[in-house]
N, C-alpha and C positions, 0 to 999 in steps of 0.2 A: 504494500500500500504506500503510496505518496504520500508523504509530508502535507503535503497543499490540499485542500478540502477542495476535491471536483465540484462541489455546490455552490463553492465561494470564492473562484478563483481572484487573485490579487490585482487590482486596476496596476496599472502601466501602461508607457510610454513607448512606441514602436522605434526601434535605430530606425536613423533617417538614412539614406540609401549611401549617401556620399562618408557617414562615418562606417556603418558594413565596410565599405570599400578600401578604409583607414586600415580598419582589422585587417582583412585579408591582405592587402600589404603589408604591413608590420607582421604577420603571422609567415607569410610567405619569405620572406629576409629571415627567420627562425629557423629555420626548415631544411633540412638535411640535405644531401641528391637523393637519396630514394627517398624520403616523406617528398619533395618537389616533383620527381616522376608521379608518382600514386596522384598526388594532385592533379598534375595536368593533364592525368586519365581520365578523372572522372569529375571536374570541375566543368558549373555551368559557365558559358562564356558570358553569361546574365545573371544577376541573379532574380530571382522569381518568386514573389509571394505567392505561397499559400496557404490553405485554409488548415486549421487545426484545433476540432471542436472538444472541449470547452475554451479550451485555454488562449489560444489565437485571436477570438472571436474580437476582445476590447479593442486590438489592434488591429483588424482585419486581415490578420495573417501572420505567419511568421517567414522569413528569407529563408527559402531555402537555396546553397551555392554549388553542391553538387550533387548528384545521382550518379547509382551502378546498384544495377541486379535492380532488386523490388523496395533500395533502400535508399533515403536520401539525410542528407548533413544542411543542419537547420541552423540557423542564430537563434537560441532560446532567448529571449527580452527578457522573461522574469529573471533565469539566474544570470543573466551577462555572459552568454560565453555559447557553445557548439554544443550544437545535440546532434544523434542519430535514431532515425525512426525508420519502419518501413513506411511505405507507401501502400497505398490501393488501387489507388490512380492517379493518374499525371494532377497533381495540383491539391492531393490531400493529405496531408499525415496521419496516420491513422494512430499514433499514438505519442505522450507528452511523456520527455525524458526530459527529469528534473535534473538530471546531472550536471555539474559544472567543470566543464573543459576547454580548456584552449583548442583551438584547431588541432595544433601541431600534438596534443597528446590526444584529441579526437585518431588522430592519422597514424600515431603509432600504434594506437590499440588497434588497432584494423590492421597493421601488416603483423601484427603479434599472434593477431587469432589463427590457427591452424585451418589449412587451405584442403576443402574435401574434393576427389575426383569428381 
């Protein structure tokens, strides 16, 4: 169970597009040659709100900057920092990770995870 009460999600304030863009610069200068490769596999050339019910909802969306497979890397507003959800379909998350990550340790744990045939 999450910390955050789904019935009472916390008001906040959406990153405005141009500081997102701050991060992934300052996180991209962080960033190894292979966390940089992983990156420029699977980073959107855009990035793209969308929707993610309850939590999203106050700000009409959360950024998401990359996709691969059925999973996409979101800016969480609430905690400040990088999430990972699956997706459903193109433009929803289907689920709110409270977790708080930098990019650049969003991108480690993902070459860390064991890779199935």
């Amino acid at each position: 169970m999450h910390n955050l009460d789904a019935m009472n999600p916390p008001r906040w304030t959406p990153i405005s597009e141009n500081r997102l863009y701050e991060l992934l610069d300052e996180s991209c200068q962080l960033m190894t040659d292979e966390l940089r490769h992983l990156w420029q596999l699977i980073h959107l050339r855009h990035a793209e709100i969308w929707q993610q019910r309850p939590w999203a909802d106050e700000g009409c969306g959360f950024w998401v900057v990359a996709t691969f497979s059925r999973s996409c890397i979101y800016f969480n507003d609430l905690s400040q920092s990088f999430a990972l959800s699956q997706f459903d379909r193109w433009g929803n998350i289907m689920e709110f990770d409270p977790t708080s990550r930098s990019l650049t340790e969003l991108l480690t744990s993902l070459l860390a995870e064991p890779q199935t045939a």
